[in-house]
BAFIMI-111961 format. One record per atom (N, C-alpha, C): residue number from 1; residue in one letter; chain; atom name; x, y, z. Coordinates in steps of 0.001 Angstrom, whole numbers, plus 524288, in hexadecimal, padded with zeros to 5 digits. Each point is the difference from the previous one (the first is absolute). Example, Ala and Ser with C-alpha at 12.3 -4.5 7.8 and 13.67 -1.06 7.14 Angstrom:
@marti=1 | drenba=a | doti=A | kegu=N | c1=83386 | c2=7E9C6 | c3=81E78 .
@marti=1 | drenba=a | doti=A | kegu=CA | c1=7FC86 | c2=804A6 | c3=80000 .
@marti=1 | drenba=a | doti=A | kegu=C | c1=80384 | c2=804B0 | c3=80000 .
@marti=2 | drenba=s | doti=A | kegu=N | c1=7FEA2 | c2=8041A | c3=7FD30 .
@marti=2 | drenba=s | doti=A | kegu=CA | c1=80334 | c2=804A6 | c3=8003C .
@marti=2 | drenba=s | doti=A | kegu=C | c1=7FCFE | c2=80442 | c3=802DA .
This chain:
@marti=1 | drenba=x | doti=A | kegu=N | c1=C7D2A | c2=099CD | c3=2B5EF .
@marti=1 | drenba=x | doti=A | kegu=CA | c1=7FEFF | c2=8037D | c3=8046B .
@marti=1 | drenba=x | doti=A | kegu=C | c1=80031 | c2=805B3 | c3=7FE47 .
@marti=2 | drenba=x | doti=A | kegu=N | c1=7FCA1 | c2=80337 | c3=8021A .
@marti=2 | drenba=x | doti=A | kegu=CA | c1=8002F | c2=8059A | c3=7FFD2 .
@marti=2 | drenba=x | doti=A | kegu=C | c1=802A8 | c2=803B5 | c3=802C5 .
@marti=3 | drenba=x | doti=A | kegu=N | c1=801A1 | c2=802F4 | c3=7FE22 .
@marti=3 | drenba=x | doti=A | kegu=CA | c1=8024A | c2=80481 | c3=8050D .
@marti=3 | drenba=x | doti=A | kegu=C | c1=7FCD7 | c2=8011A | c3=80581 .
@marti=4 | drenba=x | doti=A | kegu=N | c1=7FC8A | c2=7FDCE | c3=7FF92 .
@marti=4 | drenba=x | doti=A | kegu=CA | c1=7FBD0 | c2=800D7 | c3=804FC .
@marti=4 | drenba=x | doti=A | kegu=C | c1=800FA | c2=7FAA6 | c3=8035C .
@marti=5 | drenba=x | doti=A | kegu=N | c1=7FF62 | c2=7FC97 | c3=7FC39 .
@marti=5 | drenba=x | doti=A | kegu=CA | c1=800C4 | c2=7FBBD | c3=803D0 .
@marti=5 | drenba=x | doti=A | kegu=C | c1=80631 | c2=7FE5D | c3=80299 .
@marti=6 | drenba=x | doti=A | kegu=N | c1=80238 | c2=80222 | c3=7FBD0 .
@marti=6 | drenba=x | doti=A | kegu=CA | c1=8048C | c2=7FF85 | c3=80085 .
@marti=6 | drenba=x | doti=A | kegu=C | c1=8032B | c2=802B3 | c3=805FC .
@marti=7 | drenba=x | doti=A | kegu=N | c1=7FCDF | c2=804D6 | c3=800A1 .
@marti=7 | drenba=x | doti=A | kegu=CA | c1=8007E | c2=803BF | c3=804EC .
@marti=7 | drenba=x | doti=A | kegu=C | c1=7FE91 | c2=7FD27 | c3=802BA .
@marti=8 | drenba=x | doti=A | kegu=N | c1=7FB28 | c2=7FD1A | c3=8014F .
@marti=8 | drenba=x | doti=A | kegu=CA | c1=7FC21 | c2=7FE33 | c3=804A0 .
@marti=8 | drenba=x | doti=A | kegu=C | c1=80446 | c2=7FC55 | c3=800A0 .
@marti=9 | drenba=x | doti=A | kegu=N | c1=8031E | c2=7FBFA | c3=7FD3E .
@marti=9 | drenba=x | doti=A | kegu=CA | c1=8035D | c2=7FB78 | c3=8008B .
@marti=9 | drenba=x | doti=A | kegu=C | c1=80466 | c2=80163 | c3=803EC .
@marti=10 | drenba=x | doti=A | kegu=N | c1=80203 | c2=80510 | c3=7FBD1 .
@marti=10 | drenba=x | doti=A | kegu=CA | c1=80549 | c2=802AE | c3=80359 .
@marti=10 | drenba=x | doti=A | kegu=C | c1=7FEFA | c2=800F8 | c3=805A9 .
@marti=11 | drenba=x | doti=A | kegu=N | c1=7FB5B | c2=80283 | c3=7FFCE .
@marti=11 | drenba=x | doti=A | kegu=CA | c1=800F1 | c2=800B6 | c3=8068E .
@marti=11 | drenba=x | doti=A | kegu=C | c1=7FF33 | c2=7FC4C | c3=805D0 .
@marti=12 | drenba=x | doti=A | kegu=N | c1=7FC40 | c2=7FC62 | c3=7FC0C .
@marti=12 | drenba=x | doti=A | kegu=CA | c1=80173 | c2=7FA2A | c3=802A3 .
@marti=12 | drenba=x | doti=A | kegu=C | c1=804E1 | c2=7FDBC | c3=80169 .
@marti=13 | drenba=x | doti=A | kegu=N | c1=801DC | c2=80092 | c3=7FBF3 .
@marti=13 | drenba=x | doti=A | kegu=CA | c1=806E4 | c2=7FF93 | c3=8004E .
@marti=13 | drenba=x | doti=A | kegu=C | c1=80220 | c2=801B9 | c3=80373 .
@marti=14 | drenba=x | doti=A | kegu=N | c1=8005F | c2=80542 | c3=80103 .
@marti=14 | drenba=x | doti=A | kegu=CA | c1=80363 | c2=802E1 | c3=803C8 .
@marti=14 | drenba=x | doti=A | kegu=C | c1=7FE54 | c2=7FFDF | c3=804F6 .
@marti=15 | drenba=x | doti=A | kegu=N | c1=7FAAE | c2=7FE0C | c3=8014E .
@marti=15 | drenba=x | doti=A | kegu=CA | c1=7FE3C | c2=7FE45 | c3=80436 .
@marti=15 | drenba=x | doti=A | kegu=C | c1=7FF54 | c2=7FC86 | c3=8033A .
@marti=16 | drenba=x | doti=A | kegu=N | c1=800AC | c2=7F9CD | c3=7FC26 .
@marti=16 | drenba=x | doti=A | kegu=CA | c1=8005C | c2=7FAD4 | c3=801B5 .
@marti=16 | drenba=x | doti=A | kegu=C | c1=80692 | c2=7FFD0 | c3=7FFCA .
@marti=17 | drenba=x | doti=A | kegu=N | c1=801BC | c2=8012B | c3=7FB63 .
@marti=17 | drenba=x | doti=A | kegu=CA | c1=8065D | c2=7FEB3 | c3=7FF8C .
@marti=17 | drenba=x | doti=A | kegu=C | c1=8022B | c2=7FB2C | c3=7FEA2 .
@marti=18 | drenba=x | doti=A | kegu=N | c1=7FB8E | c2=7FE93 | c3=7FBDD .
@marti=18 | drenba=x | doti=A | kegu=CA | c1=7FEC9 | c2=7FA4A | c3=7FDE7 .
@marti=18 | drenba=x | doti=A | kegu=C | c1=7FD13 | c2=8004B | c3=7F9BD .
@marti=19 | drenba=x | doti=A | kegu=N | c1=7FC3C | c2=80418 | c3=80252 .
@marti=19 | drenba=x | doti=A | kegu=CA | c1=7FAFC | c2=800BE | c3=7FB25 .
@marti=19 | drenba=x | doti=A | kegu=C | c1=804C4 | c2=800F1 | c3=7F987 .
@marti=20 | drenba=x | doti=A | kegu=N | c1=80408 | c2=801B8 | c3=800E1 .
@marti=20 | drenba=x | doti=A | kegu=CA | c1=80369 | c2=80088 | c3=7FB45 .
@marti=20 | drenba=x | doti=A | kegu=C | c1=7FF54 | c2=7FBFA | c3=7FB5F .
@marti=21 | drenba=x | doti=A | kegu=N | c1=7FEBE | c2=7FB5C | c3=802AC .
@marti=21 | drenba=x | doti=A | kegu=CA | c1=80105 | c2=7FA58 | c3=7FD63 .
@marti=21 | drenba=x | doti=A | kegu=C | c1=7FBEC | c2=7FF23 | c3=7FA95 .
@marti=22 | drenba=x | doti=A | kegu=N | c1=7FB7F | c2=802F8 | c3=8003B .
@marti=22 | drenba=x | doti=A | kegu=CA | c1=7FC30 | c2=80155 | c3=7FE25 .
@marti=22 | drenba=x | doti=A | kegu=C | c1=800FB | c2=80228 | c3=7FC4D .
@marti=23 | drenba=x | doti=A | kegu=N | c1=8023F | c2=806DD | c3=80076 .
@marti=23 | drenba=x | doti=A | kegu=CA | c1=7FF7D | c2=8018D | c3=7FB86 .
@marti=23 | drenba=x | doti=A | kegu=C | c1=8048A | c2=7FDF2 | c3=7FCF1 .
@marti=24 | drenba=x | doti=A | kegu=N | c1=7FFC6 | c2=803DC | c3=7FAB2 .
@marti=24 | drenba=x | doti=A | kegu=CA | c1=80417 | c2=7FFC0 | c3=7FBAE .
@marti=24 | drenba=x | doti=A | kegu=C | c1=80670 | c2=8009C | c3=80177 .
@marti=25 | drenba=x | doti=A | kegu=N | c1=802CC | c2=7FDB3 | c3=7FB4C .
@marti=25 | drenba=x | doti=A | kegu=CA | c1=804A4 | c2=80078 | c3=801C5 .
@marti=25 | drenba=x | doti=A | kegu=C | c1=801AD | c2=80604 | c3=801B4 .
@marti=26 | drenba=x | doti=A | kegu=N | c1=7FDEF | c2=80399 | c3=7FBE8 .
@marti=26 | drenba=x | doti=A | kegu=CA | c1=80106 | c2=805F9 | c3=800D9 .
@marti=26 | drenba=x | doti=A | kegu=C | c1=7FCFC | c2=801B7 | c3=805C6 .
@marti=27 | drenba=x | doti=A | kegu=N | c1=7FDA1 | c2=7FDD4 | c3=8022C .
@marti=27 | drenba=x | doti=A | kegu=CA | c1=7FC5F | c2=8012F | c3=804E2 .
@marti=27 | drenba=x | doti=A | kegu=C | c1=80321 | c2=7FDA5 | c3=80412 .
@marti=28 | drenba=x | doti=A | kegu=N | c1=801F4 | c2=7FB67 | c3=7FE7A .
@marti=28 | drenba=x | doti=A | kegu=CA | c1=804EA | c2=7FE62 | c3=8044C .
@marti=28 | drenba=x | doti=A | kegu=C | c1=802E8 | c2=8028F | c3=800CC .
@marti=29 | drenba=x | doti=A | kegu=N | c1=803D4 | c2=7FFD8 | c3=7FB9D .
@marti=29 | drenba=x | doti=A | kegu=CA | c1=8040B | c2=804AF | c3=80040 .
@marti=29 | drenba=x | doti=A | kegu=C | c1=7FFBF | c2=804A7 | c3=803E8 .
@marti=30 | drenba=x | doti=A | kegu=N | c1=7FA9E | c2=80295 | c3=7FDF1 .
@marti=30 | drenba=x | doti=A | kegu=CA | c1=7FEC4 | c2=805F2 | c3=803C9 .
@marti=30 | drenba=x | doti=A | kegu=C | c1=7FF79 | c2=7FD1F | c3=805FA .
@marti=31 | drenba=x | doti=A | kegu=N | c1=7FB67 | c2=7FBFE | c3=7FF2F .
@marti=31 | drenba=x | doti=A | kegu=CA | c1=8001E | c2=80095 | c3=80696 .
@marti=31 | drenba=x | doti=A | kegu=C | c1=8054F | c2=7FDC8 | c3=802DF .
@marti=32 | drenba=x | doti=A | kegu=N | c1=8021F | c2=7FCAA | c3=7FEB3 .
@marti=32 | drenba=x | doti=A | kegu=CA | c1=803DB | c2=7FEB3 | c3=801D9 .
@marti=32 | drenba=x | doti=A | kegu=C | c1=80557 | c2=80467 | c3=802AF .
@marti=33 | drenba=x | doti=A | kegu=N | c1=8007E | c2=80253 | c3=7FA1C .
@marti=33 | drenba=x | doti=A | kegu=CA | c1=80433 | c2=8051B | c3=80110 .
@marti=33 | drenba=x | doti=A | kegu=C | c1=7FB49 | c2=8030C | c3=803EA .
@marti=34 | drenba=x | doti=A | kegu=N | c1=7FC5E | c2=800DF | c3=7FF83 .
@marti=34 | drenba=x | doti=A | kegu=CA | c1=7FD1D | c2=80487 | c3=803D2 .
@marti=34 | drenba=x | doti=A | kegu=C | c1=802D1 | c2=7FD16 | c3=806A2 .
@marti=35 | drenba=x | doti=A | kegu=N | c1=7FC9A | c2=7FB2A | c3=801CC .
@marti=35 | drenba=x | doti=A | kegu=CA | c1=80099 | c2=7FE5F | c3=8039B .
@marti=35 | drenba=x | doti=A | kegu=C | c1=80565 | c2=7FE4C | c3=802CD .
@marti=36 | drenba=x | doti=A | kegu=N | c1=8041C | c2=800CE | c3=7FB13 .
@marti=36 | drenba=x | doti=A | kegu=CA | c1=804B0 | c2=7FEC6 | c3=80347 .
@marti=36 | drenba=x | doti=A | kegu=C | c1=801DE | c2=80724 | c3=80020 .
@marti=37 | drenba=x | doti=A | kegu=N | c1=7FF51 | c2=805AE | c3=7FD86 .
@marti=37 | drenba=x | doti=A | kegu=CA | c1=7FFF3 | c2=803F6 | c3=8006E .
@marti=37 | drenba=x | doti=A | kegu=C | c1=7FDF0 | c2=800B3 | c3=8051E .
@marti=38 | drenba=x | doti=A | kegu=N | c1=7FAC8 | c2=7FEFF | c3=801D3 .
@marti=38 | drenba=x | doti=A | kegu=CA | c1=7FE68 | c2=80157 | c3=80524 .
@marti=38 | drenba=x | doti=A | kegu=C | c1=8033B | c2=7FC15 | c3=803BF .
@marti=39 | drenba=x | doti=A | kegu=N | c1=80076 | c2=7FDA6 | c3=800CE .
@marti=39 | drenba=x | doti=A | kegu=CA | c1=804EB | c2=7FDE6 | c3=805B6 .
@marti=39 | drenba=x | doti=A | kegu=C | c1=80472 | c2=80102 | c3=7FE48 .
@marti=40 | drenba=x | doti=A | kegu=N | c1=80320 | c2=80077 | c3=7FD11 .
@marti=40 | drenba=x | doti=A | kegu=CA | c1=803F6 | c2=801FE | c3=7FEB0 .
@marti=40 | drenba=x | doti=A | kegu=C | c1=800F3 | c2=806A2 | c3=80172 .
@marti=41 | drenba=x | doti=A | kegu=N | c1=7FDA7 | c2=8037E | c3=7FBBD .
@marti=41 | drenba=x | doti=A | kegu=CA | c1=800C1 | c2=80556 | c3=802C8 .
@marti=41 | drenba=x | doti=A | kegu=C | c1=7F9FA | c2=80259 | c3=7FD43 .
@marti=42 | drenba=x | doti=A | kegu=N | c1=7FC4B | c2=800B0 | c3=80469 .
@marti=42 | drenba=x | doti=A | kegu=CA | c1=7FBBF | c2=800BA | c3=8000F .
@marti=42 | drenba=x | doti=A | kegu=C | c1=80077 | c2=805AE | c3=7FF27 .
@marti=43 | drenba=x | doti=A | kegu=N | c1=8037A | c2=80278 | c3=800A2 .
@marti=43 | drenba=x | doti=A | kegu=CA | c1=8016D | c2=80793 | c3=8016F .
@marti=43 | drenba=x | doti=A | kegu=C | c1=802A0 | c2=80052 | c3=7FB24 .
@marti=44 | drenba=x | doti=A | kegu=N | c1=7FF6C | c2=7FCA0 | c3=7FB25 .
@marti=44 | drenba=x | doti=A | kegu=CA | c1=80122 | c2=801EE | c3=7FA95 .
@marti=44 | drenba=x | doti=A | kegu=C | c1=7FB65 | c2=7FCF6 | c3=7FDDF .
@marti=45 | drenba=x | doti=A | kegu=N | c1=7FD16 | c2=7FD9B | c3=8018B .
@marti=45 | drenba=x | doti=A | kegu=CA | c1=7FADE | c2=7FE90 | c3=7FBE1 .
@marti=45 | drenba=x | doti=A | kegu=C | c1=7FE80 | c2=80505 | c3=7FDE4 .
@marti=46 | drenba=x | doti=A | kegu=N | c1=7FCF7 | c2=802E5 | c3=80072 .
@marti=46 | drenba=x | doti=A | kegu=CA | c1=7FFB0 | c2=803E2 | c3=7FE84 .
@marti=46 | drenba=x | doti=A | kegu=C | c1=80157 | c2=80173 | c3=7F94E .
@marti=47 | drenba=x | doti=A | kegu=N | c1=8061C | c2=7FF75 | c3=7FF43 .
@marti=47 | drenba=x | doti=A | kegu=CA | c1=8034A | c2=8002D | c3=7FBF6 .
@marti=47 | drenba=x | doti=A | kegu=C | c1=80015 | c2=7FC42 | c3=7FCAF .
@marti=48 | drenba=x | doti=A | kegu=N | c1=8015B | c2=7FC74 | c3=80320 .
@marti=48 | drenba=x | doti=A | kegu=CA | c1=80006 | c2=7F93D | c3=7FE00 .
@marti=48 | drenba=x | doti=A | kegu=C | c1=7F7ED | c2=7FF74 | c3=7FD15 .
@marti=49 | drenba=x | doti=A | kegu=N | c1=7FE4F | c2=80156 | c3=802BA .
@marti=49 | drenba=x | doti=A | kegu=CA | c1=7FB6D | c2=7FEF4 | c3=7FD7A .
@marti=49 | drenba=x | doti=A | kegu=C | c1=7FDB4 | c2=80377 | c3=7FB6E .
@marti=50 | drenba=x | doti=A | kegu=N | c1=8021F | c2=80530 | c3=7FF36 .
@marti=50 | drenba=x | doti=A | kegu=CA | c1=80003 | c2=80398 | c3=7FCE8 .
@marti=50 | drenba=x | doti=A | kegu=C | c1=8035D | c2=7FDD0 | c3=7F993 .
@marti=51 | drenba=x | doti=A | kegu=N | c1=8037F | c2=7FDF4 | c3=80257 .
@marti=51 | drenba=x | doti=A | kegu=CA | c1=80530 | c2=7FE1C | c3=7FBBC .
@marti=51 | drenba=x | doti=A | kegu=C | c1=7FCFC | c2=7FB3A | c3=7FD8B .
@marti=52 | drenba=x | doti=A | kegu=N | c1=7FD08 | c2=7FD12 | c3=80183 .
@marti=52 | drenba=x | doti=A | kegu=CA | c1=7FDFE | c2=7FAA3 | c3=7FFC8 .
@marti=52 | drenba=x | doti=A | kegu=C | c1=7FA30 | c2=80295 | c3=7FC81 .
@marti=53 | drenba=x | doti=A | kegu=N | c1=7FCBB | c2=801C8 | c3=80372 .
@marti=53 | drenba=x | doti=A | kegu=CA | c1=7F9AA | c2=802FF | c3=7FC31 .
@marti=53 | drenba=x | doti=A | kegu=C | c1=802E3 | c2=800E4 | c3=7FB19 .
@marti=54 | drenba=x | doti=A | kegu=N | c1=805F6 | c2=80464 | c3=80095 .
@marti=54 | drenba=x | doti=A | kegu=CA | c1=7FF93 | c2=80136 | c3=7F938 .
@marti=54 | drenba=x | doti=A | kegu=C | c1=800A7 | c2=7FA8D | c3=7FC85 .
@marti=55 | drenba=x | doti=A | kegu=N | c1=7FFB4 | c2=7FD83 | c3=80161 .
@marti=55 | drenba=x | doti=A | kegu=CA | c1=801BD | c2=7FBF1 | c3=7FB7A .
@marti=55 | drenba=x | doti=A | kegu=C | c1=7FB69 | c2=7FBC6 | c3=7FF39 .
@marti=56 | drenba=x | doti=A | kegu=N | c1=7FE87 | c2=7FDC0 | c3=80478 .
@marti=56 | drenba=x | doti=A | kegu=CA | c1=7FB67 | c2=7FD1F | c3=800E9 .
@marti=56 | drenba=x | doti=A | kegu=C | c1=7FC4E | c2=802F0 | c3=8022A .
@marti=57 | drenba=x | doti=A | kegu=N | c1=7FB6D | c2=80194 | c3=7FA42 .
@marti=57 | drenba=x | doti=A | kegu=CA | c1=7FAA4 | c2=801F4 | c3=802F5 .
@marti=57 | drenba=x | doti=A | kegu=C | c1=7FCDF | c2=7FD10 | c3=8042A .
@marti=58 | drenba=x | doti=A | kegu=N | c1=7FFDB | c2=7FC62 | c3=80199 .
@marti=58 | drenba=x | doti=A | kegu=CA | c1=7FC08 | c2=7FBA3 | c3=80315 .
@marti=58 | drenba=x | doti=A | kegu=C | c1=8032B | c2=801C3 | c3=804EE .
@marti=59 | drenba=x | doti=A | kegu=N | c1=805DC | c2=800E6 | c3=8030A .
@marti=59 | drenba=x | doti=A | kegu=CA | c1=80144 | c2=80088 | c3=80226 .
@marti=59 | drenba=x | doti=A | kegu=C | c1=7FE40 | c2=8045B | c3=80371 .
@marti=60 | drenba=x | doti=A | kegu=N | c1=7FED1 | c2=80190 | c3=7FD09 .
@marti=60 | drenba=x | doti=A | kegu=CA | c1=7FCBB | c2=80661 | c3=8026B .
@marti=60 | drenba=x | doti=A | kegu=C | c1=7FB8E | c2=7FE17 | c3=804D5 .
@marti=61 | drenba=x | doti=A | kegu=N | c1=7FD7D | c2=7FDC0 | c3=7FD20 .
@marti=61 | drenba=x | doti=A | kegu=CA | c1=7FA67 | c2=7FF3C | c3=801D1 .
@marti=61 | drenba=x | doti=A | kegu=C | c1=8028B | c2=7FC84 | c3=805C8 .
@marti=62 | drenba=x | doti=A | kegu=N | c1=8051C | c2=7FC32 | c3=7FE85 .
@marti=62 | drenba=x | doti=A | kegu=CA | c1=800BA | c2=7FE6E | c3=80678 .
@marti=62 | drenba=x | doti=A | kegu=C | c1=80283 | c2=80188 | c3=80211 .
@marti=63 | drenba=x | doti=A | kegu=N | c1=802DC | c2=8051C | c3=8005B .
@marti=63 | drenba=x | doti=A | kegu=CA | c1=80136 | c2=80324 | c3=801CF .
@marti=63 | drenba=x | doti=A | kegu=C | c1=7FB8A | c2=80386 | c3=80458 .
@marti=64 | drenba=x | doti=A | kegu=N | c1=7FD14 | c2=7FFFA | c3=7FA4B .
@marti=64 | drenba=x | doti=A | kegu=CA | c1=7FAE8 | c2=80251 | c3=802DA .
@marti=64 | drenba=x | doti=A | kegu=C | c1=7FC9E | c2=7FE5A | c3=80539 .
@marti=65 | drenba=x | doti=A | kegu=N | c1=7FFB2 | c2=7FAF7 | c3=7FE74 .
@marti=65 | drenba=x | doti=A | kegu=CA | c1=7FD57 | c2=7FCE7 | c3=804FC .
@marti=65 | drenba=x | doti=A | kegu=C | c1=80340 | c2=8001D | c3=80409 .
@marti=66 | drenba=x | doti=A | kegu=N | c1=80495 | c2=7FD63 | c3=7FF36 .
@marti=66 | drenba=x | doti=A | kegu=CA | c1=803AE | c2=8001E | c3=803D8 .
@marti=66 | drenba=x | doti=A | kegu=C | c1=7FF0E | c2=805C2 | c3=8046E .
@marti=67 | drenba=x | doti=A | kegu=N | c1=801E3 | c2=80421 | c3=7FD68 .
@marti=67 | drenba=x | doti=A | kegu=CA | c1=8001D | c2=804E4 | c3=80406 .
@marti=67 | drenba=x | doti=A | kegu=C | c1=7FB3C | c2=80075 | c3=802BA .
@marti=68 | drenba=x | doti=A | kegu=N | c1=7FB7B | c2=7FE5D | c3=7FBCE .
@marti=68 | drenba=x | doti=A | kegu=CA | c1=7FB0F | c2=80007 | c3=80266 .
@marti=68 | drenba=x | doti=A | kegu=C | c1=7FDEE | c2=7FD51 | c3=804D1 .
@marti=69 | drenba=x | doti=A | kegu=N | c1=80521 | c2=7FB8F | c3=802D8 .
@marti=69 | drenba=x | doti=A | kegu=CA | c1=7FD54 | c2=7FD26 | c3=801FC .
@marti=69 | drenba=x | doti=A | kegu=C | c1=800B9 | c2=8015A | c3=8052F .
């Protein structure tokens, strides 16, 4: 998978709340921690998702979608 597809996956993810199962273990990881960050304390994603991009580039991109949606 590519960083492109890899994005299009993620934001499936954060939208069904299932699509995770799909990607990679490192793509789990993110969406997982993303989606328990947003019901948990949605008024530090922001940070939490900042802290997370620096480390995992792909995270970005569902970050990206996410706000986008």
């Amino acid at each position: 998978l590519t960083e492109t597809d890899d994005g299009a996956i993620f934001t499936g993810a954060v939208v069904t709340g299932f699509g995770y199962e799909v990607v990679s273990s490192v793509g789990e990881f993110t969406t997982l921690s993303y989606c328990t960050a947003v019901l948990r304390q949605s008024s530090r994603l922001t940070t939490y998702a900042r802290s997370v991009a620096g480390r995992i580039e792909i995270s970005n991109l569902s970050f990206a979608g996410a706000k986008g949606s």
